[in-house]
N, C-alpha and C positions, 0 to 999 in steps of 0.2 A: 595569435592574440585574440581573446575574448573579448566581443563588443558588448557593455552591457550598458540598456536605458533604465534609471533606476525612479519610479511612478509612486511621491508619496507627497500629502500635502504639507506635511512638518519639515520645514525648512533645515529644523534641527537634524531630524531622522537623516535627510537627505546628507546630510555633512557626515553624520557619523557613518554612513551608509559607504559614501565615499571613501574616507580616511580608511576606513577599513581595507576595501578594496586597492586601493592606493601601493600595499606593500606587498601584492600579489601580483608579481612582475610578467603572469601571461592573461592578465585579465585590467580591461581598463573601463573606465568609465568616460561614454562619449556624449551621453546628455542625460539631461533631469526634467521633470516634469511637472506640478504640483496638480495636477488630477489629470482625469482622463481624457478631458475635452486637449489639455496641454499636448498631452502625449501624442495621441494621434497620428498630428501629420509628421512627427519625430521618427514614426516608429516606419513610414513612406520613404522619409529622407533618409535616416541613417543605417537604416537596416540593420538593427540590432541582433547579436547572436542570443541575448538573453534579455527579458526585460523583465524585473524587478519589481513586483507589483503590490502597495496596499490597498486593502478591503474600504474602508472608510474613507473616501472623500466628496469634496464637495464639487457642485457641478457635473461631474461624470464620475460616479464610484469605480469599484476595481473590478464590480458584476457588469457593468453595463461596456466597460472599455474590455471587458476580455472578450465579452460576447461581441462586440464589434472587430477585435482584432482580429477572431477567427472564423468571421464571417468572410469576412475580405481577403487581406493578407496574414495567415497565422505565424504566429511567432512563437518559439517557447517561451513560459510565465512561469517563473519563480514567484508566490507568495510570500512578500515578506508582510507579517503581520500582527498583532496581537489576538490571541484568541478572545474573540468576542463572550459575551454573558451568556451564564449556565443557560442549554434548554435553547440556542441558536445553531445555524450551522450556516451561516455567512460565506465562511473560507472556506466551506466543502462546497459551495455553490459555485464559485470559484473554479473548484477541479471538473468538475459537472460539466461548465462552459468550457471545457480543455486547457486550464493551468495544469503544469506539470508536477509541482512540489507545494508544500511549504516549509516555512523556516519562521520559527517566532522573533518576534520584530525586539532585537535586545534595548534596555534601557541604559541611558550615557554611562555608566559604570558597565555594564556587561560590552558592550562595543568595545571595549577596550580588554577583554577577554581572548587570550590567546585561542581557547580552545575556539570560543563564537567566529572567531577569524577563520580558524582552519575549518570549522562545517560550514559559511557560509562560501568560502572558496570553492570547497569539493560540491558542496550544491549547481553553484554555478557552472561548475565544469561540468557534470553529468548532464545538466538542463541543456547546455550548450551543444552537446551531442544528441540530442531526444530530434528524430524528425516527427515535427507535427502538421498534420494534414484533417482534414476534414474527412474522418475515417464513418463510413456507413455497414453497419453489420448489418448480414442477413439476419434470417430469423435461426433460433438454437437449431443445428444440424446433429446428427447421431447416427456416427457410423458403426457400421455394422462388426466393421474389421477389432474390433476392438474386445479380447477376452477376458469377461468377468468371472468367469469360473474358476480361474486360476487363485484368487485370493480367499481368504475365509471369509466367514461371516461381518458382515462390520460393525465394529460395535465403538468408533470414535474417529474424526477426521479432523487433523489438523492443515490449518491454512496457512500458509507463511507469505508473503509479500513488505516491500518498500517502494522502492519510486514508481509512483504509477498503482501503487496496492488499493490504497485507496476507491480507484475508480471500478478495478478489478474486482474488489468485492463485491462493491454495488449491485455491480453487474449479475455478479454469480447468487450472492443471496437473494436479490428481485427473483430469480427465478425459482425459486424452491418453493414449495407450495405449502400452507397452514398443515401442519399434522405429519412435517416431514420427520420421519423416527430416528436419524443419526445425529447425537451431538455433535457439534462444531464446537474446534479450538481454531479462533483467530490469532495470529500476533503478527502486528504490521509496526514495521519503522514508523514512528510518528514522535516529535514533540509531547511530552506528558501532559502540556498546554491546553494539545488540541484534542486530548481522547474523549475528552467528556463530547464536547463536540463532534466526533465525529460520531462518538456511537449514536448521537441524535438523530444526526444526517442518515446513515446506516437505519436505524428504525423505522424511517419515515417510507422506505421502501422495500421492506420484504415483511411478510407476517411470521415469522420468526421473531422470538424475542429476542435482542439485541440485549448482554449483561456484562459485567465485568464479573470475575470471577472470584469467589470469596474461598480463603483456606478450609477446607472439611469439611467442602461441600462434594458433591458429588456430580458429574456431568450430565445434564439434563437432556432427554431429545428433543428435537422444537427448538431448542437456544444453540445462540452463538457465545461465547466465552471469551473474551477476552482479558488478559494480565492486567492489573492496575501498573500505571504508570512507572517504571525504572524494576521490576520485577521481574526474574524469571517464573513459568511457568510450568510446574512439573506432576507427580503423582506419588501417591503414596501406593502402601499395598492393596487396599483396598478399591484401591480407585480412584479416591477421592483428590482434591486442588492441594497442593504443596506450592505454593508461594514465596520463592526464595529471595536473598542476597546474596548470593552467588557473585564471584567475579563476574564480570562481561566477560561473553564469551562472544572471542571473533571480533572483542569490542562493541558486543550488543549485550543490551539486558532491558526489553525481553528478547532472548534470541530466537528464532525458529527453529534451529536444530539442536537447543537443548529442551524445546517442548517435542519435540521429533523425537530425540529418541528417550526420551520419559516416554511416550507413547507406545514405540517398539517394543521397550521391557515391560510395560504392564500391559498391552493388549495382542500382543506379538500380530498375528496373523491378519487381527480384526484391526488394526490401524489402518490408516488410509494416509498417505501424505500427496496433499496439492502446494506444488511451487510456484508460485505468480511472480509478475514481472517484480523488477527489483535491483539495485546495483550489489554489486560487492559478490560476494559466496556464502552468505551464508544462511542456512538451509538445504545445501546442497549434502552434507555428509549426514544431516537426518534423514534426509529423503533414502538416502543410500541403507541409513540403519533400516528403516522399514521395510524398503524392496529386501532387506537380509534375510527378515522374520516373517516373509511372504505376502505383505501387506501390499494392497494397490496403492501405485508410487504414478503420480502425473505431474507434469510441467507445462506451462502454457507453453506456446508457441513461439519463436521469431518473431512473426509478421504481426501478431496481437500485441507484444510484449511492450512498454513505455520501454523498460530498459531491460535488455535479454541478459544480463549478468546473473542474477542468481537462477534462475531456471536452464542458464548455459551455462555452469559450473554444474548442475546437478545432472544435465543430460552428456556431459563430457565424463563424467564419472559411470555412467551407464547405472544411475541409481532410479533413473525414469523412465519406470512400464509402456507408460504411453506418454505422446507430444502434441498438446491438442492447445486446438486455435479456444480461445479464452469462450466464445459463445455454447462450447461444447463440453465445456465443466460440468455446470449445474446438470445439463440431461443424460451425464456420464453417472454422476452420484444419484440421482431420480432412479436411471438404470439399477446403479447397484444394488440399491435397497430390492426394488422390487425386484430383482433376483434371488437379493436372502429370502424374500416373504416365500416367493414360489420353492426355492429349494427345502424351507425350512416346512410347507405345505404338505410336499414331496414323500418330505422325511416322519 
């Protein structure tokens, strides 16, 4: 049985919040909160497997009670919430302080939505599983053991991540330096909600342009790319953004393995696939099409990973060249480029 504290000041929310959870016979609801200051000693006493958490409230918001939660006793944090106004990143501050997810906060008709029931169940379950700790990374490491020469030139890197992607990114674009020469294609599990916001959030720390991506344009170095909301992500012959409605694929759209292997087919050798943490599989059989057409194919790590499912689906398929701790991304791709420069110097 899942224990879950659910942390919102709308009495309302909290009902509908409940009733939901109510007809999900391995998850219960064992207390309610209306802010943070509420929660606190709840989260001492009942020792929650998941606690449910919104942005907005009074007395103790959902930044100030998460940064307390995991100063002390950490718990995993479900965001449940409404995406805040254009040009904020509130709920990614949130993830920053170690919340694990979000989930947009449905209004009295969508609560009542079967499918809203079923993702905020599987949220729960996943978050429920996540051990959260007060994790300290060293500084980026770069081993040696690691061969670049075996892939072509690069000339496009696709990113894939869900639970846990988020912070994942962060991490890795912070590290890239102004004047980095390989385009990035991002596509992260997220809420259509929260992409405005999150690519805020995303901007405010790496000098990389942070964009969404427009049809027949063409991929820039220096930017990150990301799909507008409920679209796959693909290419044309030329190169350029193909923008589809495509089925879900896997049940995702944007998927990461059907930007993966759009990637394969148009830049074969010069593709690159990173697989960040993430639940579920998928990502894993794009990664596999790249590693086909010689492309450098990476997976975070285990011990990095919020959730090892898509990165341990793509390294159980033997689709991932290398298995590197999340700090080791960014100085692996720094790497690669300045190996094209020098080989291409060479030549």
């Amino acid at each position: 049985m899942i224990r879950v504290l659910l942390v919102d000041d709308s009495p309302l929310a909290l009902h509908l919040l409940q009733r939901v959870l109510a007809s999900t016979p391995d998850i219960r609801v064992v207390g309610t909160a209306l802010n943070g200051r509420e929660a606190l000693p709840l989260v001492a006493s009942l020792s929650p497997d998941v606690i449910c958490l919104d942005l907005h409230m009074p007395v103790m918001d959902g930044l100030e009670f998460t940064r307390a939660v995991m100063a002390s006793t950490p718990h995993p944090i479900l965001v449940v919430s409404v995406s805040v106004e254009p040009g904020g990143s509130g709920v990614f501050k949130l993830l920053e302080a170690g919340a694990v997810d979000v989930l947009p906060k449905p209004g009295v008709l969508e609560a009542d939505d079967a499918g809203f029931a079923a993702e905020f169940a599987v949220k729960v379950r996943v978050v429920a599983g996540v051990r959260v700790f007060r994790r300290r990374l060293g500084p980026p490491a770069w081993s040696p053991t690691i061969d670049l020469m075996k892939a072509g030139p690069a000339k496009l890197a696709v990113l894939g991540a869900s639970t846990g992607g988020p912070q994942a990114l962060k991490q890795i674009l912070g590290a890239l330096p102004t004047g980095f020469p390989l385009p990035l294609v991002c596509i992260q599990h997220i809420g259509g909600e929260f992409l405005p916001e999150m690519l805020t959030w995303l901007g405010q720390t790496t000098p990389l342009a942070i964009r969404q991506a427009r049809a027949g344009e063409y991929p820039e170095p220096g930017s990150v790319h990301f799909p507008p909301a409920d679209r796959h992500l693909e290419f044309d012959r030329a190169g350029r953004f193909l923008l589809t409605c495509s089925p879900p694929f896997g049940g995702h759209r944007p998927s990461v393995t059907v930007s993966m292997n759009a990637a394969a087919r148009q830049f074969r050798d010069g593709a690159v696939g990173v697989l960040l943490t993430g639940m579920g599989r998928d990502g894993a059989d794009g990664l596999a099409s790249i590693a086909q057409v010689g492309g450098l194919t990476i997976a975070q790590d285990e011990a990095t990973s919020v959730v090892f499912g898509m990165p341990g689906e793509a390294v159980a398929l033997g689709a991932a060249r290398h298995v590197l701790p999340l700090e080791q991304i960014a100085p692996t791709l720094m790497a690669l480029v300045k190996n094209d420069r020098r080989a291409s110097t060479e030549n």
